[in-house]
N, C-alpha and C positions, 0 to 999 in steps of 0.2 A: 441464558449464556451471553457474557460478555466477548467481544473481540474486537481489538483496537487495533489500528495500524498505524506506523510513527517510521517517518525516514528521520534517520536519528543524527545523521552526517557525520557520523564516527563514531563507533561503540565506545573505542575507550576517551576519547574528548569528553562524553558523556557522561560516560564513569566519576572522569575526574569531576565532574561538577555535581556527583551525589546523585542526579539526576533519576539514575535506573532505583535509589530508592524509591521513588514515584510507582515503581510496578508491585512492590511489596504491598503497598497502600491502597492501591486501585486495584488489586488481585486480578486480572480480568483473566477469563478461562484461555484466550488465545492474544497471543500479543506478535502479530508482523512487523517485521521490521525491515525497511530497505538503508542502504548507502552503511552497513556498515563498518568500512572500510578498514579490514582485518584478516589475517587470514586465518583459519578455523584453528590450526596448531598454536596460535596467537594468543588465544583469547584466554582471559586467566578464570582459576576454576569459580572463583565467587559470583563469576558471568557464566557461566557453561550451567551451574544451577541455582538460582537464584530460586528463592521461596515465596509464597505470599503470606500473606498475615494471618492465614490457619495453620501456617507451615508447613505446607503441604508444598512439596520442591516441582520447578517446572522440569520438564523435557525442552531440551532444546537441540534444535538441527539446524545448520550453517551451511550457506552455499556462496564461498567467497571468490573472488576476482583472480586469474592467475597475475595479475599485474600487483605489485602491493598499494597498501594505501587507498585501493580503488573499487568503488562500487560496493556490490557483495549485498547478500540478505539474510535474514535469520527468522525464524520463528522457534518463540516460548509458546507452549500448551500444556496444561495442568492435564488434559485427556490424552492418554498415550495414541498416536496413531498407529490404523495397522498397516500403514506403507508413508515414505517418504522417497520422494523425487524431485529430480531437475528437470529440466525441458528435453534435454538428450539432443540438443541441436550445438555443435560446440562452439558456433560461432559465439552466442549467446552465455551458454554456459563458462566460457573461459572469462567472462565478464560478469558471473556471478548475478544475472537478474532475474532469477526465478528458481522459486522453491515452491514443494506442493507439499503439504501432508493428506494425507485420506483417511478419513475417518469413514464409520459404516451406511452413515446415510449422506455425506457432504464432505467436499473437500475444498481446503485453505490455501490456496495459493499467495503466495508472498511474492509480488514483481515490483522489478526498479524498470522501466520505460526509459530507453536513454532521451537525451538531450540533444535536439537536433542539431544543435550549437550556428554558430554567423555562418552566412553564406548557404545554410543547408547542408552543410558540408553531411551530416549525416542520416540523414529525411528517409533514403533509403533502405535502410540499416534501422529505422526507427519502422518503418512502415511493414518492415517484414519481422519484424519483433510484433507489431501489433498483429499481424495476419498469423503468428505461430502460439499471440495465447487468445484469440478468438478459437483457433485449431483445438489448443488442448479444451479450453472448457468447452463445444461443443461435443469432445470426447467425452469427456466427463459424463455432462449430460446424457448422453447416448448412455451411457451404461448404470443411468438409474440413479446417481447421486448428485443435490446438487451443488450448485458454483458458488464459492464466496469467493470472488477476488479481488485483495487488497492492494497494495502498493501506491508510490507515487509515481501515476501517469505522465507527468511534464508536459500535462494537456489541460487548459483551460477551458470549459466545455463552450460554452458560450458567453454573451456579454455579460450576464451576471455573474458571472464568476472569475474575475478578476475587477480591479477599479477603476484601470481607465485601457476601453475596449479599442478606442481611436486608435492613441498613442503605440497599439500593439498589433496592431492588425497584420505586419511585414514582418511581425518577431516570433523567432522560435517559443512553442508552448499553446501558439494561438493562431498556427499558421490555419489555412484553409485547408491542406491536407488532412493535418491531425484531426480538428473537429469531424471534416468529414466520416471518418473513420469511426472517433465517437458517435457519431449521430448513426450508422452502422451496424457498429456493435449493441446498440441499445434498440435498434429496431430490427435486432435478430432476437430479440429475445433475453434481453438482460436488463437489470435496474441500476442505477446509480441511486443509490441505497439515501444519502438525504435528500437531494431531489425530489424522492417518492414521496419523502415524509414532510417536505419544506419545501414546496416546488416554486412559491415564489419569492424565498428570502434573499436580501439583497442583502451585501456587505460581509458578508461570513469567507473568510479565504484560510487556507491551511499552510501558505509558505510567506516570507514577508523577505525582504532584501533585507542584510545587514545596514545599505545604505540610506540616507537623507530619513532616518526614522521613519523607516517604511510602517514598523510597526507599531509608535506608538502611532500614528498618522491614520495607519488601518488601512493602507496601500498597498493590497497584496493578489496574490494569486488562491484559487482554488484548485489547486491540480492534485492534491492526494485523497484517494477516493476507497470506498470497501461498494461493488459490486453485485448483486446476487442474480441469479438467473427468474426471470418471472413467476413461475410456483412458491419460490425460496421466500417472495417479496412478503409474501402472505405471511410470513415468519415475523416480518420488523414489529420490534417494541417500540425502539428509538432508533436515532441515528443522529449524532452529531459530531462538531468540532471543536475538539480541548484547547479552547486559546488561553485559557489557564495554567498552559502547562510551557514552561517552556525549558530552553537547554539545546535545541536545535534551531534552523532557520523554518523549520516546518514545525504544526503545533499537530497532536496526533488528531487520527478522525476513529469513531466510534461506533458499533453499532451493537444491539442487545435482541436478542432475537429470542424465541418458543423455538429450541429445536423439537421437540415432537412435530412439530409442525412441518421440520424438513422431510420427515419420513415420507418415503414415498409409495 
């Protein structure tokens, strides 16, 4: 089973650049999506079911921003889930950064991690966003299924994972809070899914600035991530990062797994 996750920074910007035929091609059984800043009534039908190249048509469920133009996430999956949710917390929810589907042995969570933006202005707000899906995937866990969760963090875990660690140490993405919190969540019992598979690769990052050709330069960030809880780990085939793909400021991240393996 394939599952990719891709902040796409506008579903329909993306559209217009053909871009979403990219998922036709790639079929992957689950496709997360964060940032895609739309509102569900929005979204034209060619995007509401798109098919893959057996044409076989996905599922899709949308959890978008009450603000327009802003935030919002989606997940496409070819395997129908037997429940979909949000966080139920409406601070969060009214900003559209989480969607879950559950399937019978593991469930997909789809999160946008906001941006702590200058000054810190919202560190706070970030830090209890992180403390409410530690919350849910320990739920999860608890009840015998387990975690994949995808999205873009806006957390760069450590030094190697952005290119220049100096220069960023005061800025949002890399403050010393956020990591802490990574380092955290990961020694509660969770994987960051290429780390596991790639623990010492340098140079790989999943978002590039539009500016000073961040990206042909390869000056970027690694802050979007796919997750699994430690049991799940035992599942990974691959795990990598699609810099081949591009249409966003972010390139998507990947992972292929043995579900039999999730069964618990």
């Amino acid at each position: 089973m394939r599952i990719l996750s891709w902040n796409v920074n506008g579903l329909r910007a993306l559209a217009k650049k053909n871009a979403l035929a990219w998922l036709e091609t790639e079929s992957p059984d689950i496709l997360c999506m964060q940032e895609i800043r739309i509102n569900e009534d929005q979204i034209p039908e060619y995007l509401v079911q798109p098919h893959s190249t057996s044409g076989i048509a996905y599922h899709s469920y949308w959890a978008s921003a009450e603000r327009p133009g802003y935030a919002g996430v989606g997940i496409y999956t070819i395997p129908e889930p037997i429940a979909v949710q949000r966080l139920g917390i409406a601070d969060f929810d009214q900003e559209g950064r989480f969607l879950q589907a559950d399937f019978p042995d593991f469930s997909v969570i789809s999160a946008y991690f906001p941006h702590v933006r200058e000054e810190r202005v919202r560190l706070e707000y970030k830090l209890d966003f992180c403390s409410a899906i530690r919350n849910r995937c320990d739920g999860i866990r608890a009840g015998s299924r387990s975690v994949i969760l995808c999205g873009d963090f806006n957390i760069a875990h450590t030094a190697i994972d952005l290119a220049r660690p100096e220069d960023n140490k005061d800025n949002p993405g890399y403050l010393p809070e956020e990591r802490a919190w990574m380092d955290d969540f990961l020694g509660a019992g969770y994987v960051d899914s290429f780390r596991y598979l790639h623990p010492g690769e340098i140079g790989r990052y999943s978002w590039f600035s539009y500016r000073a050709d961040a990206r042909k330069r390869n000056i970027g960030w690694r802050i979007d991530y796919i997750c699994v809880d430690e049991p799940a780990a035992s599942s990974l085939i691959s795990a990598g990062i699609r810099n081949d793909r591009t249409g966003s400021d972010h390139d998507p991240v990947e992972i292929t797994i043995d579900p039999e393996r999730l069964s618990r």
